[in-house]
N, C-alpha and C positions, 0 to 999 in steps of 0.2 A: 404275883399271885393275886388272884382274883377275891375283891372283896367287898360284901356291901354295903352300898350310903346309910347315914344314919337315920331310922324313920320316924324319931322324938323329934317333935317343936320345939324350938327355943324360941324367944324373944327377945327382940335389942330394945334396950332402954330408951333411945332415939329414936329411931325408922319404925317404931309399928304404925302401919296405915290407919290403926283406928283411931290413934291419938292423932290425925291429920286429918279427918274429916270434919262432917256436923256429925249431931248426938245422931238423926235420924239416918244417916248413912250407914254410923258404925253402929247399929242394931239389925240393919239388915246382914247389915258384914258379919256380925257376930251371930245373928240369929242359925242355931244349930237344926234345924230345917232348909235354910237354905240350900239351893244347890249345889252351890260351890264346898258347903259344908260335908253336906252327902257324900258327894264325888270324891274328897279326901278320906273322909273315914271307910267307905263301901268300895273303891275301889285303888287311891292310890296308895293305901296305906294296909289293903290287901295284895299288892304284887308283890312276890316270892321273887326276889331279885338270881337267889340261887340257880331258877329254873334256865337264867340265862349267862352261866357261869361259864361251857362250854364253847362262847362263842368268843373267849380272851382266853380260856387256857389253851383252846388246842392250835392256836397261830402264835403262839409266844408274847403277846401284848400284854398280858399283864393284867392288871385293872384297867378298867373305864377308866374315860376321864371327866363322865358325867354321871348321875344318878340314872341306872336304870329305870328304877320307880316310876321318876320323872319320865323318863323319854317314850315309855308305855305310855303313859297318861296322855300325853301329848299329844300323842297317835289319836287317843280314841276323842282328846279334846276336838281334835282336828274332823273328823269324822263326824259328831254331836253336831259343831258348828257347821261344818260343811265349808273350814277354811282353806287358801292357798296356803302352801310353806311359807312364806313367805310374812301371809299376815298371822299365822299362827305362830312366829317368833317373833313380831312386833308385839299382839297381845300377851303373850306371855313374860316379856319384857317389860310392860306400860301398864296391864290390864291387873285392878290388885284382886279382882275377883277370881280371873282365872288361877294366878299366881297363888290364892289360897287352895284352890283347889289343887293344886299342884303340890301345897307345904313349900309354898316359898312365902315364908309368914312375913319377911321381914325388906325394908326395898331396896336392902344390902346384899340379899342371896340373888343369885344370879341363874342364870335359867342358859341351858345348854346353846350350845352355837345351831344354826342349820346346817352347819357340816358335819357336827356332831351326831345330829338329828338322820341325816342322810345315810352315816356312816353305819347307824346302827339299821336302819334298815336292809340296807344292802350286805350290811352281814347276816341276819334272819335268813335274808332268802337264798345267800352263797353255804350254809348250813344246811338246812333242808335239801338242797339239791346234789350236797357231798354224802348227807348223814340220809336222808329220808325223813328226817324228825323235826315234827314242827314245831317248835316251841313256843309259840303263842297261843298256838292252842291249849298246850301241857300249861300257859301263864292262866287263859280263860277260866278253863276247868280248876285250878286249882282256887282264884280267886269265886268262883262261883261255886265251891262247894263251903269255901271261909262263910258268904254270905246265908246261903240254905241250912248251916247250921247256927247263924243267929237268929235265923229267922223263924224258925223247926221247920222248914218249908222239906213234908217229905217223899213229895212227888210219886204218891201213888196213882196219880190221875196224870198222866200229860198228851199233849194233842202238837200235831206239826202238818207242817206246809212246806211248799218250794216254792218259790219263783224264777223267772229267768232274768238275768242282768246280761246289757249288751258290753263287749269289748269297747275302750275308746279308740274304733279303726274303721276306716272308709271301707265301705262295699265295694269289692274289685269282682268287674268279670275274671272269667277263667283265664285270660289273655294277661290281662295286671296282674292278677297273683303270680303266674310265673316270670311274666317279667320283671314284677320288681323285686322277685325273690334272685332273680338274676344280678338284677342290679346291684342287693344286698352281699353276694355270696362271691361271682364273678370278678370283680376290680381287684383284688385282692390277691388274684392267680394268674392274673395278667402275665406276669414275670416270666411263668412257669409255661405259657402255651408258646407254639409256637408259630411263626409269623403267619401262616394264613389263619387259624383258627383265633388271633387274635386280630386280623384284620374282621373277623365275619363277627366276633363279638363285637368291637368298637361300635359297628352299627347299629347295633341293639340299646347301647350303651347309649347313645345320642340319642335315640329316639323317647318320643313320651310316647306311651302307652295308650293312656287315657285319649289323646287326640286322635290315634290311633285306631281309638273304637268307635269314637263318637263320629269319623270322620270316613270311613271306609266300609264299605259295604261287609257282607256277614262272609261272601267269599273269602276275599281279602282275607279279614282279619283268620278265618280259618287256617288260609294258606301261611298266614304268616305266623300263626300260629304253632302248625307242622314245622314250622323252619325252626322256629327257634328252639323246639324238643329235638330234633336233628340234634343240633350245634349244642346243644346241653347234654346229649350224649357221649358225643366226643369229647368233649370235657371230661367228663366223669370217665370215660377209658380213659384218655390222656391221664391224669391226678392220678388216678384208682381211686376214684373217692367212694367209699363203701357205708357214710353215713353223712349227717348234717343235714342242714334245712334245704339245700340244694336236689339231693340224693333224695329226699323225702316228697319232694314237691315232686320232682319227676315220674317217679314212680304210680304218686298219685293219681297224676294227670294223664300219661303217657303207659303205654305197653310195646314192649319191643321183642320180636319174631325177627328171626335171622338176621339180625342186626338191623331192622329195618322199623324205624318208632315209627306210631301211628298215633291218634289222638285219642282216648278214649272216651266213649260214651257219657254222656252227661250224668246218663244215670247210672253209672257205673260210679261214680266219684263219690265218697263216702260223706256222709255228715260228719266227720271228724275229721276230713280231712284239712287242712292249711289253708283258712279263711282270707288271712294275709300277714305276711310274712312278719310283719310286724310284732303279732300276739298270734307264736305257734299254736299255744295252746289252746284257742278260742275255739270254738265246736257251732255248728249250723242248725240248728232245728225252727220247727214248722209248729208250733201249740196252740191250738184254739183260733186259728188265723194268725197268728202271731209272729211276726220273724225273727229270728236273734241269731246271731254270732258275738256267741260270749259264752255264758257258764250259766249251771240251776245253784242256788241257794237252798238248804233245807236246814231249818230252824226248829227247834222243838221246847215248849214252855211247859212247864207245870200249872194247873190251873184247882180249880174245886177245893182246896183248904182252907178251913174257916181258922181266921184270922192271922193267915200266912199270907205273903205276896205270890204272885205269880215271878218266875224264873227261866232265862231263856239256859235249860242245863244243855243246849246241844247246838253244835252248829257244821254244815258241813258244803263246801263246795266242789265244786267239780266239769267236767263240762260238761255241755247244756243237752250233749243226746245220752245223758244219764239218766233213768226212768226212774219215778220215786220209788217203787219197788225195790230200789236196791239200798235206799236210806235208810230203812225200817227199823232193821236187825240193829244195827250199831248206834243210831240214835236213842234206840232206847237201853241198849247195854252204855251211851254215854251218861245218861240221863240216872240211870241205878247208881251209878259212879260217882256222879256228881253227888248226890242226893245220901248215897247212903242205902237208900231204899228199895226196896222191890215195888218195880211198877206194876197196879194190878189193875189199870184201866187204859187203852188207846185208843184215842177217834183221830183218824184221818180220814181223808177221801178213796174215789175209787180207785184215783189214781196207784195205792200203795198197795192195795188186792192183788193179791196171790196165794197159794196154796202155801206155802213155810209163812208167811207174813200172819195166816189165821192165829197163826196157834203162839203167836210172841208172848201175848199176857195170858192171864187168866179170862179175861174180856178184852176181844178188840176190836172196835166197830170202826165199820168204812160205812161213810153216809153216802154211798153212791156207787154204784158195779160200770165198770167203763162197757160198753158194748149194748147191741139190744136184746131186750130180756126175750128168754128161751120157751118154745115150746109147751115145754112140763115143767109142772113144779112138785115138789119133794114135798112129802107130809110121813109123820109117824103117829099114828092113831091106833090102838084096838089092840096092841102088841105088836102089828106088823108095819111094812112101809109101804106108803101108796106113792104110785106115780098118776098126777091129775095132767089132765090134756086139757090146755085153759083153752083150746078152738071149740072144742067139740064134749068140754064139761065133763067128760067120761072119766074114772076112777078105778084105776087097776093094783090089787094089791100085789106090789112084786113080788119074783123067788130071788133069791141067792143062789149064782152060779158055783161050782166048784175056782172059777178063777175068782172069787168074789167080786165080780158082776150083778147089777141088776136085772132082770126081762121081767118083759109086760107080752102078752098077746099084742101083736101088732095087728089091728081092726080098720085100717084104712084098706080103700077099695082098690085101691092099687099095691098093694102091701105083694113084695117078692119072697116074703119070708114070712113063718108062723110067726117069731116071736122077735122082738124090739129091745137090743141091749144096754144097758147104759153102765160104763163107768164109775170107775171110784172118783175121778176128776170131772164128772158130769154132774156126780151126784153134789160132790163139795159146793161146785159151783151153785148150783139151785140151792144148795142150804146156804150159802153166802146172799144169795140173791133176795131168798123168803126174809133172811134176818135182818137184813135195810129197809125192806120193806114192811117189817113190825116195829120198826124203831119207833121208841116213843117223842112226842113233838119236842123235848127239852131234851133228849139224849142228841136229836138235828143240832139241837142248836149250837150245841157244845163245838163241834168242829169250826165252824164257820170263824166262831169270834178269832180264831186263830187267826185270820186275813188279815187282822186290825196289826198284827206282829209282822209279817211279811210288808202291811204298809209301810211299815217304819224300816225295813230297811232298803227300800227303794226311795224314799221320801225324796233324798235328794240328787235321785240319779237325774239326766238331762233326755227325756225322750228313751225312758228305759236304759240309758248307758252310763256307765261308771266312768270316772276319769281314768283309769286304771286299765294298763296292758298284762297281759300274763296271768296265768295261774295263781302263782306264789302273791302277788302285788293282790288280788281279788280274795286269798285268803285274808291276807292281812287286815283288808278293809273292812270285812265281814264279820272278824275276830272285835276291831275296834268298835261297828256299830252294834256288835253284842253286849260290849261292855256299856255300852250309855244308853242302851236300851232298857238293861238290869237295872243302872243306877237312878232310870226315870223311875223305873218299875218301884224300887224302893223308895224314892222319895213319896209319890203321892201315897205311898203307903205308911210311911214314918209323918204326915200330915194329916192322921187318921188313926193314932195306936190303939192296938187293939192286943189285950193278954196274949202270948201264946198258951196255942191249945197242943196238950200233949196227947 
């Protein structure tokens, strides 16, 4: 039966480390501003161990054999510092600062194995991909609404961003992806083909790829290309294989008419599809010059409360040809959530502009319209509504069609038509356009510092890429640098107290 560690401090008579230092060690040790102090009370003494109960009741295990509490913390320790496994169970083992922040007070409490450590992750994410339910998320939100209600942080104002984070996986032409997805899937089925179609894989099998491309003209590598979606055909008739990374790639790459595969079009191949076999999940896109194969990040903090901290109540990943327009809605239904409160203020960018996206708050400003500004622009003056033509300065006060439409006299000299109709969707647009364009200088500015948040959780990627393969691993990480991001958030804020204001 599943049950959790205990989250009172004790102290042993012998082993406390502060009785083992000098005076000025153990005041920093002791000093309750410290970080390591924060980290304990603001975070691992807010994990709701409950949240992850169903990951030993429903395999029959029973209890952990180590503190939840602890092996979250660890996570996001690891993440903060930007340690290996490896050195994050030697520090936690040796290190008493970390160790306090963990609530291992004492140099007799003992800190979970890396198998332990392993074990639990690898169950998070065999969970999520049985149940759908992510529960570090369900830990975040939970410990982050503990915090926002000490803090009265009530998120009526909050602002977000995304970024993109690369996979940790080599760029394969289209010729390596499927073959080493070959490589991956194939050996395996060896058993099952038979003697010629296993002699025509062996060859594949032997060959490198990569030498392959680098080595052989663009013919070539085409033709051999064509061969080996053939022979990956037959396969998949042979098996019947109706799903997998195998069946997936194929499909992607390949289109087959009378039984006869052909290679598809470059540009036919989706931004979603199978970057390398490695990390299915990894997604292609093109931003601002940009390249990645990996995932977007979108983060959302609460800002503008006097004498509250700033809080990152949201956090969501996904892959990378997800436009931020689809973040909106649910960042800010996480962010009420968290908080308690009705959000009645959001600044993003243009990026998140759409027509359901206007109307989320009571106010919500996009400091930027993607695309180039139009035409006309929208005015309501005198009781009526004007359509202005910024070329030619001219100002027509519209009618209202019976489909409720706008028309203007269309006065150009080439004009096919009396009258120039404009949309309910034309018109939104130019009132989205006019209202970025009245923004006040300190309403600009407001979005932007957001960046400073999106900094911090790239900070310790390597050339934009995460150590991190898969979906599930990339949330985790994201979950963890939320949590040390909050707990930075409150310390420079608990080094500055200030009343709460109700």
């Amino acid at each position: 039966m599943f049950r959790e560690s205990d989250n009172t401090t004790s102290y042993s008579l012998f082993d406390n480390p502060w009785d083992l230092v000098n005076a000025r060690t153990a005041k920093k040790y002791e000093d309750p501003k410290a970080w390591c102090n924060v980290f304990f009370d603001q975070v691992t003494s807010k994990i709701n161990e409950r949240i992850f109960a169903p990951l030993f009741s429903d395999n029959g295990m029973g209890a952990p054999n180590a503190s939840i509490r602890i092996l979250v913390a660890m996570s996001i320790i690891k993440e903060g510092f930007q340690m290996s496994d490896e050195v994050l169970i030697d520090r936690c083992d040796a290190d008493i600062v970390i160790r306090r922040a963990l609530g291992l007070m004492n140099l007799s409490d003992s800190c979970p194995s890396i198998d332990t450590y392993y074990l639990f992750r690898r169950r998070l994410c065999e969970y999520e991909v049985r149940t759908g339910e992510d529960l570090m998320s369900k830990c975040f939100e939970d410990a982050t609404r503990k915090q926002a209600i000490q803090f009265c942080v009530h998120g009526k104002m909050v602002r977000m961003d995304s970024t993109l984070v690369g996979s940790n996986i080599a760029w394969y032409s289209r010729y390596e992806i499927v073959h080493r997805t070959f490589l991956k899937e194939v050996p395996g089925y060896m058993e099952s083909l038979n003697p010629s179609l296993r002699k025509k894989a062996q060859a594949f099998i032997g060959e490198n790829a990569k030498q392959t491309v680098y080595t052989c003209d663009s013919a070539t590598v085409q033709l051999r290309f064509a061969e080996l979606g053939a022979l990956i055909f037959k396969i998949i008739l042979r098996l019947h294989l109706k799903d997998g990374l195998l069946y997936r790639v194929f499909n992607e790459q390949y289109s087959v008419s009378s039984f006869k595969v052909t290679p598809k079009d470059r540009k036919e191949i989706s931004a979603d599809s199978v970057q390398n076999p490695n990390d299915p999940d990894a997604e292609y896109r093109l931003k601002a010059g940009e390249k990645v194969k990996g995932y977007v990040v979108n983060a959302t903090e609460t800002f503008g409360e006097e004498g509250a901290p700033s809080l990152v109540t949201s956090i969501c990943v996904k892959g990378a040809t997800n436009s931020d327009q689809g973040f909106l809605k649910d960042a800010v239904a996480d962010s009420e959530r968290v908080t308690g409160g009705k959000v009645e203020e959001v600044y993003a960018d243009g990026g998140y502009q759409s027509q359901d996206n206007r109307d989320i708050a009571p106010k919500t400003v996009f400091t930027g319209i993607q695309g180039k500004p139009g035409r006309f622009r929208y005015e309501e003056r005198d009781g009526g509504v004007y359509i202005i033509d910024t070329v030619t300065g001219v100002a027509h006060k519209g009618e209202y069609t019976k489909g409720g439409m706008i028309r203007i006299p269309d006065d150009r000299e080439d004009a096919k038509h009396k009258w120039r109709y404009f949309t309910k969707g034309n018109i939104d647009s130019m009132k989205a356009r006019q209202e970025t364009e009245d923004l006040t200088g300190e309403e600009r500015k407001r979005r932007p510092n957001v960046e400073e948040l999106m900094f911090q959780f790239t900070f310790h990627t390597r050339n934009g890429k995460t150590r991190y393969r898969g979906l599930l691993k990339h949330k985790l990480w994201a979950y963890a640098s939320g949590f040390w991001i909050n707990m930075r958030k409150l310390a420079r804020h608990l080094n500055k107290p200030v009343p709460c204001m109700a």
